[in-house]
C-alpha positions as CSV (number, residue, x, y, z in Angstrom):
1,X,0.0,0.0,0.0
2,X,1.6,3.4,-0.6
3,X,2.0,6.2,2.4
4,X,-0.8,8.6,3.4
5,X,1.4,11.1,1.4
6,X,1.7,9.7,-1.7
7,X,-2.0,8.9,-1.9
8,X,-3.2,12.7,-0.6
9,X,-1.1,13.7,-3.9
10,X,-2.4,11.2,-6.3
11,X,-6.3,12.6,-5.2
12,X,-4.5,15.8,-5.8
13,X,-3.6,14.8,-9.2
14,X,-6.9,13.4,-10.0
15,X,-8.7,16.3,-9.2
16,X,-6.7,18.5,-10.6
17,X,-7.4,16.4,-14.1
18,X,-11.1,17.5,-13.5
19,X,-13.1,20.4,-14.9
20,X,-12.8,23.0,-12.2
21,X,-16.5,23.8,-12.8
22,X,-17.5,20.4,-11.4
23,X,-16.5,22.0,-8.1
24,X,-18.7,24.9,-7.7
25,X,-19.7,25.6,-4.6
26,X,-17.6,23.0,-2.9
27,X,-16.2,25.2,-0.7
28,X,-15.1,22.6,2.3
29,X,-12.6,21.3,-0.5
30,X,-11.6,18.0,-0.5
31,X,-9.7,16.2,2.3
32,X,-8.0,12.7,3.1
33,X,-8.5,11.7,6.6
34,X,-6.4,9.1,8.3
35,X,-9.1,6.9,9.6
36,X,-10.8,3.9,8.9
37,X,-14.3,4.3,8.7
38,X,-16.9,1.5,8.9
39,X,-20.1,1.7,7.6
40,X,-22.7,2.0,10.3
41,X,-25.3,-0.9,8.4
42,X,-22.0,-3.1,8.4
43,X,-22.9,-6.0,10.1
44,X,-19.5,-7.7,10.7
45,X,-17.5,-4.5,10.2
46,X,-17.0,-5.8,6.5
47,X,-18.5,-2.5,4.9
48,X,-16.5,0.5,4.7
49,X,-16.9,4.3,3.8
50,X,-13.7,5.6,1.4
51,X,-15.1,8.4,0.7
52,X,-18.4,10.7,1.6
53,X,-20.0,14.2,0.5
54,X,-20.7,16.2,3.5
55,X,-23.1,18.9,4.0
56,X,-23.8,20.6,6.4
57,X,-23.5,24.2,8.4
58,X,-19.4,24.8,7.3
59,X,-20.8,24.0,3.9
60,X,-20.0,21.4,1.0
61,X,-17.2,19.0,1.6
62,X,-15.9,15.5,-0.1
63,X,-13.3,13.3,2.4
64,X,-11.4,10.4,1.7
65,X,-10.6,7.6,4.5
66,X,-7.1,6.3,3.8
67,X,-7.4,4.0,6.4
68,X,-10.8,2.2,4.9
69,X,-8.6,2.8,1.3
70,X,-6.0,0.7,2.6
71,X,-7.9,-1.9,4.1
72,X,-10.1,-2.1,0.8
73,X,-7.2,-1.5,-1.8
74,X,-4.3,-1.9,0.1
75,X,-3.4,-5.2,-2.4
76,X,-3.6,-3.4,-5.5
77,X,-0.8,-1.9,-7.5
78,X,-0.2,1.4,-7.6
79,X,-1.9,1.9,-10.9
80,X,-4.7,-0.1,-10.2
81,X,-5.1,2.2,-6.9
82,X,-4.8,5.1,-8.9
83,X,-7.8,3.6,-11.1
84,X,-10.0,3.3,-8.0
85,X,-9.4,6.6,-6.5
86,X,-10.6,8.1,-9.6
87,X,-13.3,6.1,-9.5
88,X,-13.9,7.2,-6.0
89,X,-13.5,10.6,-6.7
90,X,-15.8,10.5,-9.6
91,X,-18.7,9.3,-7.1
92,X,-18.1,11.8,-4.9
93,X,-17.8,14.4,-7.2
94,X,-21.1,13.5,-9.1
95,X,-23.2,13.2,-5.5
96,X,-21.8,17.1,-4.9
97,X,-23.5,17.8,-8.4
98,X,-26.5,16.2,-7.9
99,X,-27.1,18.1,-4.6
100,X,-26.5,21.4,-7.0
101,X,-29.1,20.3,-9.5
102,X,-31.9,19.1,-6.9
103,X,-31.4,15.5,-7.3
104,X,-29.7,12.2,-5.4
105,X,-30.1,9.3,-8.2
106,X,-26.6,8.2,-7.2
107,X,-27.8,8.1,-3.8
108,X,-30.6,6.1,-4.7
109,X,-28.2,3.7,-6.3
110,X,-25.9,3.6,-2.9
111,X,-29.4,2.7,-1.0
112,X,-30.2,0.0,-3.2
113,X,-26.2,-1.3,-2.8
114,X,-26.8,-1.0,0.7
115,X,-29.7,-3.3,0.8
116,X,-28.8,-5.7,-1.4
117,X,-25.2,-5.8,0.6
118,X,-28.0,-6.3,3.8
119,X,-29.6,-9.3,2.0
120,X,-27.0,-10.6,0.9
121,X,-25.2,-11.0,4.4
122,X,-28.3,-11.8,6.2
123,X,-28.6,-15.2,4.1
124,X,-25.1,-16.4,5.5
């Protein structure tokens, strides 16, 4: 897995690679944290949180969890990493947009994720 560093700069890269425009009104930035965060429906703390889009009374934020990225991704390569935190970022990015233009399909799609993750675990 690479350092804490190296992976705050490749989140910088990938953002950097985006239009600046997606970022409007995002003005808590973007943050790596050095936690592990589990997912509070995780039923055998199996489920975790890389990254969320806050809101709130500071404003408009997207954090990473290096720790969760680690546990999750820790295996990959370093490109294949890269390849998930853009994919990660991407996710983020587009729930921060869909807040701006009055809608949450993506998190529709993370409810129904969540569920079917719920199901899934409950017939073990």
């Amino acid at each position: 897995m690479i350092e804490f560093e190296e992976c705050a700069q490749m989140l910088d890269e990938i953002a950097d690679s985006m239009p600046y425009e997606l970022y409007r009104d995002l003005n808590g930035g973007i943050s790596l944290l050095p936690q592990l965060k589990v997912h509070p429906k995780a039923l055998n703390n199996d489920l975790f949180i890389l990254g969320e889009y806050i809101r709130n009374s500071l404003g408009n934020a997207i954090v990473f969890y290096y720790g969760s990225i680690n546990r999750v991704y820790g295996h990959l390569s370093r490109e294949e990493l890269y390849k998930q935190l853009v994919r990660i970022m991407h996710h983020e990015v587009r729930h921060h947009n869909e807040y701006l233009a009055g809608c949450d399909d993506l998190g529709d799609l993370d409810r129904i994720e969540i569920e079917e993750y719920l199901k899934k675990h409950k017939k073990n």
